[in-house]
VOVEXDO-19092 format. One record per residue: residue number from 1; residue in three letters; x, y, z of N, C-alpha, C in turn. Coordinates in steps of 0.1 Angstrom, whole numbers, plus 2048, in hexadecimal, padded with zeros to 3 digits. Layout:
<recs>
+-----+---------+------+------+------+-------+-------+-------+------+------+------+
! num ! residuo ! n.c1 ! n.c2 ! n.c3 ! ca.c1 ! ca.c2 ! ca.c3 ! c.c1 ! c.c2 ! c.c3 !
+-----+---------+------+------+------+-------+-------+-------+------+------+------+
! NUM !     ALA !    X !    Y !    Z !     X !     Y !     Z !    X !    Y !    Z !
...
+-----+---------+------+------+------+-------+-------+-------+------+------+------+
</recs>
This chain:
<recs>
+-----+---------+------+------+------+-------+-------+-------+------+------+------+
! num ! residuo ! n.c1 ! n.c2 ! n.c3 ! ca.c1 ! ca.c2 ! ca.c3 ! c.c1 ! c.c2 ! c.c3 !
+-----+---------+------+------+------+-------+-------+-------+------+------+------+
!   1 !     UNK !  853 !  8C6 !  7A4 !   854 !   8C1 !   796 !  854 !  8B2 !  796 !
!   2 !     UNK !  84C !  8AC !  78F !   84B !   89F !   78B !  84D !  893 !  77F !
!   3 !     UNK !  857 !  893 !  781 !   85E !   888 !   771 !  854 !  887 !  769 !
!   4 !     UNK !  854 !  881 !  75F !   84C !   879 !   759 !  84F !  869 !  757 !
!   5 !     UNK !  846 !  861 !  757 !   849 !   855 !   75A !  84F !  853 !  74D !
!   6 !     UNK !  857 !  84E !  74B !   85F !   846 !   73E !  855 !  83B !  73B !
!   7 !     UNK !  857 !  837 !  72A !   852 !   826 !   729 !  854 !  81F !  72E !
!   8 !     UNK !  861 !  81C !  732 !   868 !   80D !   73C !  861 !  814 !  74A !
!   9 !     UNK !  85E !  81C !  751 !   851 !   819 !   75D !  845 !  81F !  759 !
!  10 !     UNK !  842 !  821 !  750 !   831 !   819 !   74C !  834 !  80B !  747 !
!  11 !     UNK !  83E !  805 !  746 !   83B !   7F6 !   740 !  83E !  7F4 !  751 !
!  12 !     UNK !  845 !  7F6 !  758 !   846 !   7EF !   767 !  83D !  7EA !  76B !
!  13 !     UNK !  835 !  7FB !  76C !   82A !   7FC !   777 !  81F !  7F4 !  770 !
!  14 !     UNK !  81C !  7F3 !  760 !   80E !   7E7 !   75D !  815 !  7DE !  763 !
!  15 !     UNK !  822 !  7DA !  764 !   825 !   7C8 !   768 !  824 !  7C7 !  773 !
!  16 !     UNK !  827 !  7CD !  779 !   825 !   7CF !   788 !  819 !  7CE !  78D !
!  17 !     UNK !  813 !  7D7 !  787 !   804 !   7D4 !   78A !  7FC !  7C5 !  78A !
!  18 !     UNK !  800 !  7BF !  77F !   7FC !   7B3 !   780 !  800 !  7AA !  786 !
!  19 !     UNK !  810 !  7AE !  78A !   815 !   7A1 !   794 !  809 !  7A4 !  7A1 !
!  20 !     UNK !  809 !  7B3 !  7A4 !   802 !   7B4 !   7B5 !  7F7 !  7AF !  7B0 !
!  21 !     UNK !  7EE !  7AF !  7A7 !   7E1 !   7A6 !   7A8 !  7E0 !  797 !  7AA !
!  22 !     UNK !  7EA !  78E !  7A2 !   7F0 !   785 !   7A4 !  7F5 !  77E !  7B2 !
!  23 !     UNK !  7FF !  788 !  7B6 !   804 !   77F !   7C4 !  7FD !  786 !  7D2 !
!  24 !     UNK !  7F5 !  78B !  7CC !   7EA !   78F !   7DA !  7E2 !  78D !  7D9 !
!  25 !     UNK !  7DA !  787 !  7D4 !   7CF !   783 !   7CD !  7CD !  775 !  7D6 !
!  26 !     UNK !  7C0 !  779 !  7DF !   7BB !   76D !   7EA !  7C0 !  76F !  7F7 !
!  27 !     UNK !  7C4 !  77D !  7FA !   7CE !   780 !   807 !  7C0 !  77D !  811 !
!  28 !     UNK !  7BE !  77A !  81B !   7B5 !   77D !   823 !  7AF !  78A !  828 !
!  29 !     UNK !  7A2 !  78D !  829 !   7A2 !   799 !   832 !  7A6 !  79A !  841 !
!  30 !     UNK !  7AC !  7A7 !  846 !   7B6 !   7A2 !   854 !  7A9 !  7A6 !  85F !
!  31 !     UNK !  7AB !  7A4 !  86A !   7A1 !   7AC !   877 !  7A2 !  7B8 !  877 !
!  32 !     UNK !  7B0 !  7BF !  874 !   7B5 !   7CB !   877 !  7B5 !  7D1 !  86B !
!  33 !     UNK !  7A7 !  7D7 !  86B !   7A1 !   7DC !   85B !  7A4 !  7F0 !  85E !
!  34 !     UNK !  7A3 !  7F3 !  855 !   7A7 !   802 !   854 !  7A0 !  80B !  861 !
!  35 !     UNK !  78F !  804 !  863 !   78C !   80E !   874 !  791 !  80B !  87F !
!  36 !     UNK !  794 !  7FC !  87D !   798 !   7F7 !   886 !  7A5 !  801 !  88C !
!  37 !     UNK !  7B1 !  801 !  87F !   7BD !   807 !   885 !  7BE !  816 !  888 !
!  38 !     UNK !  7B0 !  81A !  881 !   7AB !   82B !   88A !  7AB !  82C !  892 !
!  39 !     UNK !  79F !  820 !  894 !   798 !   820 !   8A4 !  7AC !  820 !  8AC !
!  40 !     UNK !  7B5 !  816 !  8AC !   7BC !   815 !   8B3 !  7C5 !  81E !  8B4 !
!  41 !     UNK !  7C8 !  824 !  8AB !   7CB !   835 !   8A8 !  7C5 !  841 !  8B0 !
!  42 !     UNK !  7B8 !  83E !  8B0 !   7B1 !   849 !   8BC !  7B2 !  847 !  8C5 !
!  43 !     UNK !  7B1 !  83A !  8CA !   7AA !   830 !   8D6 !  7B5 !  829 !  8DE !
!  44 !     UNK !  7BE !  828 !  8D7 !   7C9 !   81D !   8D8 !  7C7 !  810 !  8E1 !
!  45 !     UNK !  7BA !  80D !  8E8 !   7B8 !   805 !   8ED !  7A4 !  804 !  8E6 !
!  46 !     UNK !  7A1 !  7F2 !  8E2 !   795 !   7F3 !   8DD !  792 !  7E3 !  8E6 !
!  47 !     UNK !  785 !  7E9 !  8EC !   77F !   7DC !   8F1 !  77A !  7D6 !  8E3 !
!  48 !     UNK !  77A !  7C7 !  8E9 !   772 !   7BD !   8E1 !  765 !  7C3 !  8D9 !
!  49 !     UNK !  75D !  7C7 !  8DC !   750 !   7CB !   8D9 !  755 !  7DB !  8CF !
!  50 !     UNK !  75A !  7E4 !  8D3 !   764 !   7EE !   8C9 !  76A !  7E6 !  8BC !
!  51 !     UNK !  771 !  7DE !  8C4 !   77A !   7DB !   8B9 !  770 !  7D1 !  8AB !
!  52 !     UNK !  767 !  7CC !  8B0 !   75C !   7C7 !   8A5 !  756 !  7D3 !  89C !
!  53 !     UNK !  752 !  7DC !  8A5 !   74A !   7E5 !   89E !  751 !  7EE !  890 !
!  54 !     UNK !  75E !  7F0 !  896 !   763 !   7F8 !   88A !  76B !  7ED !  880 !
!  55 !     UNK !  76D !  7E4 !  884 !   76E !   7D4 !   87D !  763 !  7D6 !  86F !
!  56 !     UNK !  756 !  7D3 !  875 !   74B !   7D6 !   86C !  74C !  7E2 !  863 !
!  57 !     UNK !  74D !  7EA !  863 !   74C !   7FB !   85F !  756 !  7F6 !  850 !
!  58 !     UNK !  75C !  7EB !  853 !   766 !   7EC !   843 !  761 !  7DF !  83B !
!  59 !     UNK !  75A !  7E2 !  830 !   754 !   7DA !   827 !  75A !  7CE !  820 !
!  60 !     UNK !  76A !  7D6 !  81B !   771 !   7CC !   813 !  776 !  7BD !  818 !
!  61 !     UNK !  76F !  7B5 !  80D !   777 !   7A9 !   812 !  784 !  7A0 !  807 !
!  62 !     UNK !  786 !  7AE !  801 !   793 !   7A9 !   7F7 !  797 !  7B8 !  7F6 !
!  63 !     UNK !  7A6 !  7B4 !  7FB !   7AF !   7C0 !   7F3 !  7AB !  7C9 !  7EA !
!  64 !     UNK !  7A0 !  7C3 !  7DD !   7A2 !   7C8 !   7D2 !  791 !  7CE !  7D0 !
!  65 !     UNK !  78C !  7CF !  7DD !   781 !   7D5 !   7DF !  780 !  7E4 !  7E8 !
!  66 !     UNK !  78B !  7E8 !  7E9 !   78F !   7F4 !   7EE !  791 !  800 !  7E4 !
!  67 !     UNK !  789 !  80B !  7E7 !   78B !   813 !   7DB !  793 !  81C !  7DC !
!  68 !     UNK !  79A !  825 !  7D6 !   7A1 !   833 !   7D9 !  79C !  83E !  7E2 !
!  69 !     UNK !  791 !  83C !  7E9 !   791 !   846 !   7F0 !  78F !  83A !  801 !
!  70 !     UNK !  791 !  82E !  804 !   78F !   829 !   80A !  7A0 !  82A !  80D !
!  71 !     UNK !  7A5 !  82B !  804 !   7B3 !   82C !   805 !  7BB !  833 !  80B !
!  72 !     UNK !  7B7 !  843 !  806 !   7BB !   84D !   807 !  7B6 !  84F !  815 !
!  73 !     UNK !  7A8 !  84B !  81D !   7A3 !   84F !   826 !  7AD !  844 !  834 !
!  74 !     UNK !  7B4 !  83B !  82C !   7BF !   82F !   836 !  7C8 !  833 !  836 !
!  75 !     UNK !  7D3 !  83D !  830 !   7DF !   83E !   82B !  7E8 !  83E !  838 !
!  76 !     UNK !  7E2 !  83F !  844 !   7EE !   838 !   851 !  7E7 !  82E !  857 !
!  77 !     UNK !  7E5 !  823 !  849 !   7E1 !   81C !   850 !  7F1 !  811 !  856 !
!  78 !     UNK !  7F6 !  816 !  853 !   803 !   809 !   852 !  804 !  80D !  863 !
!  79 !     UNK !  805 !  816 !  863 !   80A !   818 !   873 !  803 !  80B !  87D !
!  80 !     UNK !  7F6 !  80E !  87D !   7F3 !   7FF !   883 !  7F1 !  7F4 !  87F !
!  81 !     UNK !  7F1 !  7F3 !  875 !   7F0 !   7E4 !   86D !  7F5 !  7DA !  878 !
!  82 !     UNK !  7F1 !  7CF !  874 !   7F7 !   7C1 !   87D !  7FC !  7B7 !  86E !
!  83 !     UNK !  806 !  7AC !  86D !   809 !   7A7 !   85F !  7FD !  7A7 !  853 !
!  84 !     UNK !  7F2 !  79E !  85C !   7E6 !   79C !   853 !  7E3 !  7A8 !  84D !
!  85 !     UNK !  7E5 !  7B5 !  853 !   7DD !   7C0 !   84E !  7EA !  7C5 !  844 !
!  86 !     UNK !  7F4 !  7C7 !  848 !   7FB !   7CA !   83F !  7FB !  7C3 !  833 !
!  87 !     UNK !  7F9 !  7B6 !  830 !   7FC !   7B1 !   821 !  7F0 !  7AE !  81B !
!  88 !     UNK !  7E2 !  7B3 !  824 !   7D5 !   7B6 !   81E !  7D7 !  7C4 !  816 !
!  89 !     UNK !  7D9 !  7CF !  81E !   7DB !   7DB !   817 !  7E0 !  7E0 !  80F !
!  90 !     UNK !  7EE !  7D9 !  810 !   7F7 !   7E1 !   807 !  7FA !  7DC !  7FB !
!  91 !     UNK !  7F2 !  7D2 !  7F4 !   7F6 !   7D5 !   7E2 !  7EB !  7DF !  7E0 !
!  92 !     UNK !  7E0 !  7E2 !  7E9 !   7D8 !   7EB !   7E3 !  7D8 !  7F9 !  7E2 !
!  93 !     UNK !  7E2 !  7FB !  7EB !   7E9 !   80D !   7EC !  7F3 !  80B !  7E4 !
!  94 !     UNK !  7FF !  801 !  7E3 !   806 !   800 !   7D9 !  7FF !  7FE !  7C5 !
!  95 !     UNK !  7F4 !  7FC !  7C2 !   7EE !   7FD !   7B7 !  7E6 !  808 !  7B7 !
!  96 !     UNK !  7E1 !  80E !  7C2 !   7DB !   81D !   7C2 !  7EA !  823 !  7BC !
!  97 !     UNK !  7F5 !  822 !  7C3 !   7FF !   829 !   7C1 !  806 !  82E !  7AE !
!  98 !     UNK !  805 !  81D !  7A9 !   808 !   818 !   79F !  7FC !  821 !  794 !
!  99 !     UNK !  7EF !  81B !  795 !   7E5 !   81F !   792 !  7E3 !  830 !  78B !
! 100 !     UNK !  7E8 !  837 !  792 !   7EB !   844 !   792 !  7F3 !  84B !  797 !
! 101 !     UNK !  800 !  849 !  791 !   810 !   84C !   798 !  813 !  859 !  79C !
! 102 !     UNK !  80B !  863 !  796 !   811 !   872 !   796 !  808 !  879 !  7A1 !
! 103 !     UNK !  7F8 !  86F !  7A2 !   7F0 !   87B !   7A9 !  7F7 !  877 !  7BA !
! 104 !     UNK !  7FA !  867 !  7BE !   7FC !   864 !   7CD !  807 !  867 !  7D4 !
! 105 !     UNK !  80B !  874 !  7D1 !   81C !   877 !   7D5 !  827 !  86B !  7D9 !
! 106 !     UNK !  823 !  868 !  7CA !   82E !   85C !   7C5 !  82F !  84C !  7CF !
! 107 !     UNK !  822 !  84F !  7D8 !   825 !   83F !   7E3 !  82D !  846 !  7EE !
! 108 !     UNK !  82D !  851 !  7F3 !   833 !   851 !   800 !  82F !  847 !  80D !
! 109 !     UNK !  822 !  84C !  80F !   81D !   842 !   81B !  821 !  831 !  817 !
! 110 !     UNK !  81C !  82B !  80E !   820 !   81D !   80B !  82F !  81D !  80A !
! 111 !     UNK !  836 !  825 !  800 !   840 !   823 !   800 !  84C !  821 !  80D !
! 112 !     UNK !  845 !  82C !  81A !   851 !   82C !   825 !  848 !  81D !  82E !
! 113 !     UNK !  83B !  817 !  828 !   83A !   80D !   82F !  843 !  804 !  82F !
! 114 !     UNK !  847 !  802 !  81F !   849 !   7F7 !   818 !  85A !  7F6 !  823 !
! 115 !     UNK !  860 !  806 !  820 !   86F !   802 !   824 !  870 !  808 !  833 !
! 116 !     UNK !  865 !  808 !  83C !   869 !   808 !   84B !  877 !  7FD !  852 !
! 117 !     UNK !  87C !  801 !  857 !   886 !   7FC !   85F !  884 !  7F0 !  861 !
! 118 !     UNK !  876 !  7E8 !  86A !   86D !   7E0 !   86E !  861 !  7DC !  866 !
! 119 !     UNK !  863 !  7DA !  857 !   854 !   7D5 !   84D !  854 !  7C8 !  855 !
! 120 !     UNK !  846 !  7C7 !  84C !   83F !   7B5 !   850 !  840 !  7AC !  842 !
! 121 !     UNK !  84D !  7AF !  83E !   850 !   7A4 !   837 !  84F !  796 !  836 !
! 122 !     UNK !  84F !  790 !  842 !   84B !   784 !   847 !  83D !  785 !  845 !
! 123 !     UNK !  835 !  78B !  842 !   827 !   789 !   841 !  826 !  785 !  82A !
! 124 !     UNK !  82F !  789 !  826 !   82F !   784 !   81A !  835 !  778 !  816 !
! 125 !     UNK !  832 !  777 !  80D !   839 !   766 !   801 !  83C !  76C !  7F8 !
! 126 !     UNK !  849 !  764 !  7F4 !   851 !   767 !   7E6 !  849 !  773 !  7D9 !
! 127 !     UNK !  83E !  771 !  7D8 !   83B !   777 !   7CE !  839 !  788 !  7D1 !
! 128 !     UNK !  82D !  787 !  7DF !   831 !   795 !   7E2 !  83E !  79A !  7E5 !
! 129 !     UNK !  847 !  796 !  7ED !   84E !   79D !   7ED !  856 !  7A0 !  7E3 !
! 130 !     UNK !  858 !  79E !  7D7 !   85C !   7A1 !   7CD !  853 !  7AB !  7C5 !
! 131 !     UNK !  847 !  7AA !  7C8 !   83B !   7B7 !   7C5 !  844 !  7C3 !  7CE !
! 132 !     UNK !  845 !  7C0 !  7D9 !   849 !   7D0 !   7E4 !  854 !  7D1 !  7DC !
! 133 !     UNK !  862 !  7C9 !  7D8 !   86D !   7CC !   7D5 !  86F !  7D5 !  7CB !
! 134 !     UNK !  868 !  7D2 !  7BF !   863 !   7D9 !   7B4 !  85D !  7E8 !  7B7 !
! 135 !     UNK !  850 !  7E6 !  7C0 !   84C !   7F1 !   7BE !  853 !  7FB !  7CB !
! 136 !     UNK !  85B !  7FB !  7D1 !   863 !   803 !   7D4 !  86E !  804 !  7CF !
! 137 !     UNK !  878 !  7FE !  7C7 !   880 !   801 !   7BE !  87A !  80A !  7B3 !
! 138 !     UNK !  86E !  80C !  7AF !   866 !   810 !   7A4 !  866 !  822 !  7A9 !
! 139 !     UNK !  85F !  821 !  7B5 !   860 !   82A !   7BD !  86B !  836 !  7C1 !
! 140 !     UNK !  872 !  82D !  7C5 !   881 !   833 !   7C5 !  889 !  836 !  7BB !
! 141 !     UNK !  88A !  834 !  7AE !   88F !   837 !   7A4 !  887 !  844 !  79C !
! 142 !     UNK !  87B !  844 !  79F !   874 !   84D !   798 !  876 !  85C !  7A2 !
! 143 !     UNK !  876 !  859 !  7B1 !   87A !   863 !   7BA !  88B !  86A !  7B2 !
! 144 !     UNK !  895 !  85F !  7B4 !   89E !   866 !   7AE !  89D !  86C !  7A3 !
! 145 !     UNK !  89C !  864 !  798 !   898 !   86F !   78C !  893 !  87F !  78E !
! 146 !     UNK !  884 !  87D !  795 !   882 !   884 !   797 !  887 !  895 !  79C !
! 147 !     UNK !  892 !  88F !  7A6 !   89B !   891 !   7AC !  8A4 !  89C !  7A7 !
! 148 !     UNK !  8AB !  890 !  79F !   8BB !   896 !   791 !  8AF !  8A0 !  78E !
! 149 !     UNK !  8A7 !  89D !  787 !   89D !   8A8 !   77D !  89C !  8B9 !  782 !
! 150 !     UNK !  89B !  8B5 !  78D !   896 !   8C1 !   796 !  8A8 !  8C9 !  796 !
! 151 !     UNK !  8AF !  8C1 !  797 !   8BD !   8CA !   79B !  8C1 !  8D0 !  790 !
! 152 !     UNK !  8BD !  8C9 !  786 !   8C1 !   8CF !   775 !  8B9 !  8D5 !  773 !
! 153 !     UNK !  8B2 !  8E1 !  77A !   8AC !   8EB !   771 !  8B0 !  8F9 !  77A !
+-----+---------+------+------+------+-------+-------+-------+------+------+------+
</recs>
């Protein structure tokens, strides 16, 4: 069973939204692009000449050129990420997430990136991290709710 979002997080998530366009907005694309962290996923070792090829294979050269099924088709991508890759990626699974709250089982994958033991917080500046802050506070409150909701029936 799945809450319903209240006003005050539909007013979040539009604000939210706009901060992650805002403070991610010009992030670089990283080397360690989505085939890339496959390939290292299957491969765990990629020569020079590998590691180009599936380099190539990923079109986007902005965050915000990644679609929902390019998404969905990365969802571990965090596992190998390197900093660059992580703060390329993740406002865009984080606004897939936002985007459509109910259908992405609420941001699990982003969400346990965001609060790993060991994030790449040092790969953000003030603004993002106050984007992750948010949107895992956002996250987590709607889990609880969720939560109480389920014990009360």
């Amino acid at each position: 069973m799945k809450a319903e979002l209240t006003p005050a997080e539909v007013d979040r998530i539009t604000s939210l939204l706009s901060r992650i366009q805002a403070a991610f907005h010009g992030v670089p694309r990283p080397q360690i692009t989505r085939s890339v962290a496959e390939g290292l996923d299957d491969e765990w070792t990629l020569s020079e000449e590998r590691f180009r090829e599936l380099n190539a294979r990923d079109p986007e050269q902005e965050w915000t050129d990644l679609t929902g099924r390019d998404l969905e088709e990365s969802n571990g991508y965090f596992t190998f990420a390197d900093d660059e890759g992580w703060r390329f990626y993740l406002p865009a699974h984080m606004s897939m997430v936002l985007g459509d709250f109910h259908t992405h089982s609420s941001g699990s994958s982003v969400y346990n990136a965001c609060t790993d033991p060991k994030p790449r917080f040092g790969a953000l500046d003030e603004a993002q991290m106050a984007c992750v802050l948010e949107f895992t506070a956002l996250i987590h409150g709607y889990w609880a709710r969720t939560m109480n909701q389920w014990k009360q029936r």
